[in-house]
C-alpha positions as CSV (number, residue, x, y, z in Angstrom):
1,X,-38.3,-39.3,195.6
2,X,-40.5,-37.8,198.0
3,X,-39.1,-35.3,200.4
4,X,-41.1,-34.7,203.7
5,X,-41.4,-31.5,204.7
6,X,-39.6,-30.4,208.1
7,X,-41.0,-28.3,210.4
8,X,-38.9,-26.5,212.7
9,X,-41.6,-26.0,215.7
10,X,-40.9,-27.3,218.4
11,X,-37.7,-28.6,217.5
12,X,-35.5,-30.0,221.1
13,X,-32.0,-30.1,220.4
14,X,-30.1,-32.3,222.8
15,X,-26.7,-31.5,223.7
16,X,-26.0,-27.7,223.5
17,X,-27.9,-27.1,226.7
18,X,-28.6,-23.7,227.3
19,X,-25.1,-22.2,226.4
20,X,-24.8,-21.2,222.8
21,X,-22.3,-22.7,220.3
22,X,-20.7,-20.4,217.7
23,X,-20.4,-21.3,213.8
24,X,-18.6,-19.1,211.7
25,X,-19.1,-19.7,208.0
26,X,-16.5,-19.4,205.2
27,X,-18.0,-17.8,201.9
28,X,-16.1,-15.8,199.2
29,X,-16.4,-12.4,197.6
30,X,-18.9,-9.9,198.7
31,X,-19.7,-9.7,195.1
32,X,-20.6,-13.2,194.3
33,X,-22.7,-15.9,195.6
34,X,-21.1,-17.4,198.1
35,X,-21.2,-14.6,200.8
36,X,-25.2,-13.6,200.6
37,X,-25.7,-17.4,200.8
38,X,-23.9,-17.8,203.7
39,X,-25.1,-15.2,205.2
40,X,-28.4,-16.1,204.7
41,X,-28.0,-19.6,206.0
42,X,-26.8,-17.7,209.3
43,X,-29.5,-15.5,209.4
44,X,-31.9,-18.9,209.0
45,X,-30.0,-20.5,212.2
46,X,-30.0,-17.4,214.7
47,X,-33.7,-17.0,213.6
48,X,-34.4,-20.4,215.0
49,X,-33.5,-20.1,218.6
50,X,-31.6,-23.2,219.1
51,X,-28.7,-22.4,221.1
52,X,-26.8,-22.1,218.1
53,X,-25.5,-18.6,216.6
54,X,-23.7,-18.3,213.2
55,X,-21.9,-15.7,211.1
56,X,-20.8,-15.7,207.3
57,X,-16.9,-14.6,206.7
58,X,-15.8,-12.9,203.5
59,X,-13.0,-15.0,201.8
60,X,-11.0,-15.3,198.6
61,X,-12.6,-18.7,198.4
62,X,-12.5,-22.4,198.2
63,X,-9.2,-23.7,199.0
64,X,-8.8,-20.5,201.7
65,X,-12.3,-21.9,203.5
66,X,-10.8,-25.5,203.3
67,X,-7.6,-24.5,204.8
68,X,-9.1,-22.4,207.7
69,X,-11.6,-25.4,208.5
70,X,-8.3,-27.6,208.8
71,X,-6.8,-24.7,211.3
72,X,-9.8,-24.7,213.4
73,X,-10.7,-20.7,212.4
74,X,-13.9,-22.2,210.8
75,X,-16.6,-24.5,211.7
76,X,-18.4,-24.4,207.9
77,X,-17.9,-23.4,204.7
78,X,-18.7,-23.1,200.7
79,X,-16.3,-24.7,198.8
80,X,-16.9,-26.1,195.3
81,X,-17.3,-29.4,194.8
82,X,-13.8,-30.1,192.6
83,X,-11.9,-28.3,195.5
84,X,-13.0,-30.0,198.3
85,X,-12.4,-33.5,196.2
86,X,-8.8,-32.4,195.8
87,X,-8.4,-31.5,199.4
88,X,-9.4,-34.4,200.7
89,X,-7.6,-36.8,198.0
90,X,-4.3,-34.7,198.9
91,X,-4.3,-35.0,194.6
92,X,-4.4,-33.0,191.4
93,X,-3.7,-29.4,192.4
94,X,-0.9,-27.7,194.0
95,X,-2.6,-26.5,197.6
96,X,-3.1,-30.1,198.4
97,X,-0.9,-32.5,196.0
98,X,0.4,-34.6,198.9
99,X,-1.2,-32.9,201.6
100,X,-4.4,-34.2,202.3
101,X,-6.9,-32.3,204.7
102,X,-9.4,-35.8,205.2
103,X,-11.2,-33.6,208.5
104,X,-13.5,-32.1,206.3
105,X,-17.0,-33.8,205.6
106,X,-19.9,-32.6,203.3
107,X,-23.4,-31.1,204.4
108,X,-24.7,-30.5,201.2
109,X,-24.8,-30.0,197.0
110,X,-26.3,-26.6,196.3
111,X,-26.3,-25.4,192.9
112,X,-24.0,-25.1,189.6
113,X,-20.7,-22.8,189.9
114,X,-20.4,-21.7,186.6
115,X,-16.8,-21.1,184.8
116,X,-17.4,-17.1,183.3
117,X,-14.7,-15.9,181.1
118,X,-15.4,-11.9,180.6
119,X,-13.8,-10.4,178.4
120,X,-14.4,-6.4,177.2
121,X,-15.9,-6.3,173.7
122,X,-13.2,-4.6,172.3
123,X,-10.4,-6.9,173.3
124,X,-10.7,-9.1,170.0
125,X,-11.2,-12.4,172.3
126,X,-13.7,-14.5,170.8
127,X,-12.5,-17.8,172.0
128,X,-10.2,-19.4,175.0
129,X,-7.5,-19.9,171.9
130,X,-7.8,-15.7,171.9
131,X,-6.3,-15.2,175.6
132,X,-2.9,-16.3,174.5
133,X,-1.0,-12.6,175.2
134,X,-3.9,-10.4,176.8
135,X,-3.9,-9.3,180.0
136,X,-6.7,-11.5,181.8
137,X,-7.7,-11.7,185.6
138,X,-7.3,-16.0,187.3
139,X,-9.1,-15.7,190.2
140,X,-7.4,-14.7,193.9
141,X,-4.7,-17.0,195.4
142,X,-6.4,-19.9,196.8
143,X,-9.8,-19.9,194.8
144,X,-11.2,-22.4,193.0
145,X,-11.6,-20.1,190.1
146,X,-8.0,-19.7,190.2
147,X,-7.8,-23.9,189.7
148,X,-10.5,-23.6,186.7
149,X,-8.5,-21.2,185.2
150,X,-5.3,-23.2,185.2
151,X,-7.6,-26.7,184.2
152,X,-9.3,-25.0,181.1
153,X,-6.4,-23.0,180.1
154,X,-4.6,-26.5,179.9
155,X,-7.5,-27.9,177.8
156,X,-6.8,-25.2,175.1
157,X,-2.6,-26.2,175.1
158,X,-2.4,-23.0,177.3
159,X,-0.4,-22.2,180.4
160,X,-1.0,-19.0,182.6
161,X,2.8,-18.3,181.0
162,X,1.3,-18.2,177.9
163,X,-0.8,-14.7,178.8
164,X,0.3,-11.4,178.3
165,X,-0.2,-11.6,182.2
166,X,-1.5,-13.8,185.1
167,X,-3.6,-11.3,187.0
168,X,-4.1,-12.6,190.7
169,X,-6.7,-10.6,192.6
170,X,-10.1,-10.8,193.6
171,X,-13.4,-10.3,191.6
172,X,-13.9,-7.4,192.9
173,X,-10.6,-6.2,192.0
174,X,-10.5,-7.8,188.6
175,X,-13.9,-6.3,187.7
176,X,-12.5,-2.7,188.1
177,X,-9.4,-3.7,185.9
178,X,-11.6,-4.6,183.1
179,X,-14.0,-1.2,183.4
180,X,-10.8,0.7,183.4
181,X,-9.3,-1.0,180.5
182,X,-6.3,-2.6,182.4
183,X,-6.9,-5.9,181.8
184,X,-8.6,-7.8,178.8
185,X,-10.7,-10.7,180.4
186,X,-11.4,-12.0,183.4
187,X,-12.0,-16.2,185.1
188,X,-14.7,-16.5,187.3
189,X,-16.5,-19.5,189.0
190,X,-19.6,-18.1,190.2
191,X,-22.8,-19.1,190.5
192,X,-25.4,-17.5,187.6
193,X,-25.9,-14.1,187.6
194,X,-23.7,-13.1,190.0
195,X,-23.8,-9.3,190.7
196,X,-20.7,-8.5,190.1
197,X,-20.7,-9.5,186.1
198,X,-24.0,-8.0,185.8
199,X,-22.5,-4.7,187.4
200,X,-19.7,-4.8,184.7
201,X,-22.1,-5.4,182.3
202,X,-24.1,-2.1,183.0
203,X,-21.1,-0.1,182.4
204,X,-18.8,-1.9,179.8
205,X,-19.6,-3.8,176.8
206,X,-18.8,-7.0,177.3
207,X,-18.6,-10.6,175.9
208,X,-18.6,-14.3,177.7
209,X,-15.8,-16.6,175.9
210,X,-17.5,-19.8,175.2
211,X,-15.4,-23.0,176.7
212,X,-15.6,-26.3,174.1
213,X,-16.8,-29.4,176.5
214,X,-15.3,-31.5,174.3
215,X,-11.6,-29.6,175.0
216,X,-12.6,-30.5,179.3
217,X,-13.5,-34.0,178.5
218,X,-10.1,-35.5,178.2
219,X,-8.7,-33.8,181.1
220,X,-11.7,-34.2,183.4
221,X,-10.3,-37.6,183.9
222,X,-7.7,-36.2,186.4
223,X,-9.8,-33.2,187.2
224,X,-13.3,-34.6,187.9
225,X,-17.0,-32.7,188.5
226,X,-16.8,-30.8,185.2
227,X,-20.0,-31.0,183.8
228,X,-22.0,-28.9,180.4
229,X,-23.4,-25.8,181.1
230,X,-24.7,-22.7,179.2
231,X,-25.2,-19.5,179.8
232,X,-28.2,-18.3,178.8
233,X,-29.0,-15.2,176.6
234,X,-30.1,-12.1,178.4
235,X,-28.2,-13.2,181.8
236,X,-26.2,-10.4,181.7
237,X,-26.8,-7.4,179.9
238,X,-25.9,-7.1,176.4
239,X,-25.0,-10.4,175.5
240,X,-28.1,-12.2,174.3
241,X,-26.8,-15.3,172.9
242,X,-25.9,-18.5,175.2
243,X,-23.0,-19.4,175.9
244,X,-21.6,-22.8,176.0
245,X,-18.8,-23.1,179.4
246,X,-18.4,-25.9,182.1
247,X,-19.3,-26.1,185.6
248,X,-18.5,-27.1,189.3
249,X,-21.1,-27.5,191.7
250,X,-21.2,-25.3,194.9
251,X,-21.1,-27.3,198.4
252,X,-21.7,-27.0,201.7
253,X,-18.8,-28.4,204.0
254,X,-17.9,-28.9,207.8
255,X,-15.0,-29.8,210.1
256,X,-15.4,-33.6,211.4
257,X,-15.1,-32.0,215.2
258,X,-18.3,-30.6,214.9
259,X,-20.8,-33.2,217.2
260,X,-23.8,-34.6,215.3
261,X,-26.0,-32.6,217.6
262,X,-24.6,-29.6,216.6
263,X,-24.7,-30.3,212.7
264,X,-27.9,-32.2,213.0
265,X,-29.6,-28.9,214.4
266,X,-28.0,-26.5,211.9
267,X,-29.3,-28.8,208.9
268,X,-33.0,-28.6,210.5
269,X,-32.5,-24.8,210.9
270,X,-31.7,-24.1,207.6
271,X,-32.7,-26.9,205.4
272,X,-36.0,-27.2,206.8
273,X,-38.0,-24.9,205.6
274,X,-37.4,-25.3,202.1
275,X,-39.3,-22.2,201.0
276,X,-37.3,-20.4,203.7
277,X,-34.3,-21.3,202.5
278,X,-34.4,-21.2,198.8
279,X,-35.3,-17.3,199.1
280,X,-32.2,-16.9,200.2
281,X,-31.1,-16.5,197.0
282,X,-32.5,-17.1,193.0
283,X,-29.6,-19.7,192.2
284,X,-31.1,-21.9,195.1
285,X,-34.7,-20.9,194.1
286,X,-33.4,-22.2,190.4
287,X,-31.3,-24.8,191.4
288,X,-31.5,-26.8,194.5
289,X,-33.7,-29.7,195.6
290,X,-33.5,-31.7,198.9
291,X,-34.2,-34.9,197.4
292,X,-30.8,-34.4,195.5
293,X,-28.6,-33.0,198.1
294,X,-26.4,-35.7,198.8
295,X,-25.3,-37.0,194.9
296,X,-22.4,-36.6,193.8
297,X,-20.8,-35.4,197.1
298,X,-16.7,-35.2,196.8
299,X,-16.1,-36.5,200.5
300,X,-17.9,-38.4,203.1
301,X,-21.0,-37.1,205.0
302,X,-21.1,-35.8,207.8
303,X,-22.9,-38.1,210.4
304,X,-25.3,-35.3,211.9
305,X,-26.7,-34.7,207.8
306,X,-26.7,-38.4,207.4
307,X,-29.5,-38.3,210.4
308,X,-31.3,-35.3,208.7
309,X,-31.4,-36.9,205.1
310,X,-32.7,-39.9,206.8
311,X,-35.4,-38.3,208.4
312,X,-36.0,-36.2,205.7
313,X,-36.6,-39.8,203.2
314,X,-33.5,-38.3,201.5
315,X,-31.5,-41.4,202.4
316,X,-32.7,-44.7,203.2
């Protein structure tokens, strides 16, 4: 499919008027890829001069994002795609098993999240089997990585119980526990190449812990949107072969009380100009394409994209 380019000269928005409306955007970990990309995608909308300004917030992630979209402290955010599913389902995991949060809507599919396990070199783990009793980082409370941890865990016959110990902190903070030795691996859905690994990496000899598709396939049935994915060699220094994992896709994601205006002049700001955009970061350079924004979204679009796709000859 052909995707017409959008210029943003000259662009009228209707409906803001002269006083400007505030977005503040959810992200995750200063060390992954979340924050710099929403960042970027606020630096993209004050840039424009629409009588919009927007900010990027530092989070501990996906289900926190949803959660503060559903208490009104955030207009937008990145959650991953499995998350937000979940949420809006009020199914599957315990933040939301009977507790739906249906005012979210999506924006946009942006590019893989990738399940890393990290483990040190000299911690004898050579398989997902090989966490059983080691000390070995989840994710923070109320991340999706801390979800993916649980799901493939489960896959291998394994519980959190089953570790030595359930570490729950941030990447930041499990990163430091593996250079100093306190703990033996480490969960974290990221998107590729994410600085914080590759800062490990110069510093500590590490290994990634390859994940067995065929172990997620029978459980994806309840847990949907894992897909193949490997790691290639030389991603991260000093592991040079590719590693097989699984992977979530990273969205974009807004409260239903945002006005079509108002989300219809964000998407032009930032999705516009592609070239723009996709320097905000090299996992959207890699990874993302207009033309396949909207498949495979978790929850229902938001009306103000749905009039940017269609101009765009995204959606007919």
């Amino acid at each position: 499919m052909r995707v017409r380019n959008l210029v943003l000269a000259g662009v009228v928005f209707l409906g803001l008027g002269t006083a400007q409306e505030f977005l503040t955007i959810g992200s995750g970990a200063t060390t992954g890829v979340y924050f710099p990309v929403a960042t970027g995608m606020a630096r993209l909308v004050n840039d424009a001069g629409i009588g919009l300004r927007a900010n990027a917030r530092s989070t501990g992630g996906s289900i926190a994002n949803i959660n503060a979209i559903a208490a009104g402290e955030f207009e937008m955010a990145l959650a991953q795609n499995d998350i937000a599913f979940y949420a809006f389902q009020g199914c599957c995991i315990t933040a939301f098993d009977g507790r739906p949060v249906r005012g979210i809507r999506a924006l946009a599919a942006l590019y893989p999240e990738v399940v890393h396990i990290v483990a040190r070199a000299d911690a004898g783990i050579q398989g997902v089997a090989d966490l059983r009793g080691k000390r070995v980082v989840v994710g923070d409370v109320g991340s999706g990585t801390e979800q993916n941890a649980r799901q493939v865990l489960e896959a291998y016959g394994l519980t959190f119980e089953d570790l030595g110990q359930a570490i729950r902190i941030s990447p930041v903070q499990g990163i430091q526990l593996l250079r100093d030795r306190r703990a033996d691996a480490l969960f974290y859905t990221v998107g590729l190449g994410a600085s914080a690994i590759q800062e490990l990496a110069l510093t500590t000899r590490i290994v990634l812990v390859p994940v067995d598709l065929g172990r997620i396939q029978p459980i994806a049935r309840r847990y949907p949107f894992y897909v193949g994915f490997n790691i290639p060699g030389g991603t991260y220094r000093g592991v040079e072969v590719t590693t097989p994992t699984v992977a979530v896709q990273a969205t974009l994601i807004a409260s239903e009380r945002l006005s079509a205006d108002t989300v219809y002049a964000f998407m032009r700001a930032v999705f516009g100009n592609q070239e723009a955009f996709k320097r905000i970061h090299p996992n959207l350079e890699r990874f993302f394409d207009l033309s396949r924004a909207t498949r495979g979204l978790p929850i229902p679009l938001h009306p103000g994209a749905e009039r940017f796709y269609r101009e765009a000859g995204v959606l007919r």
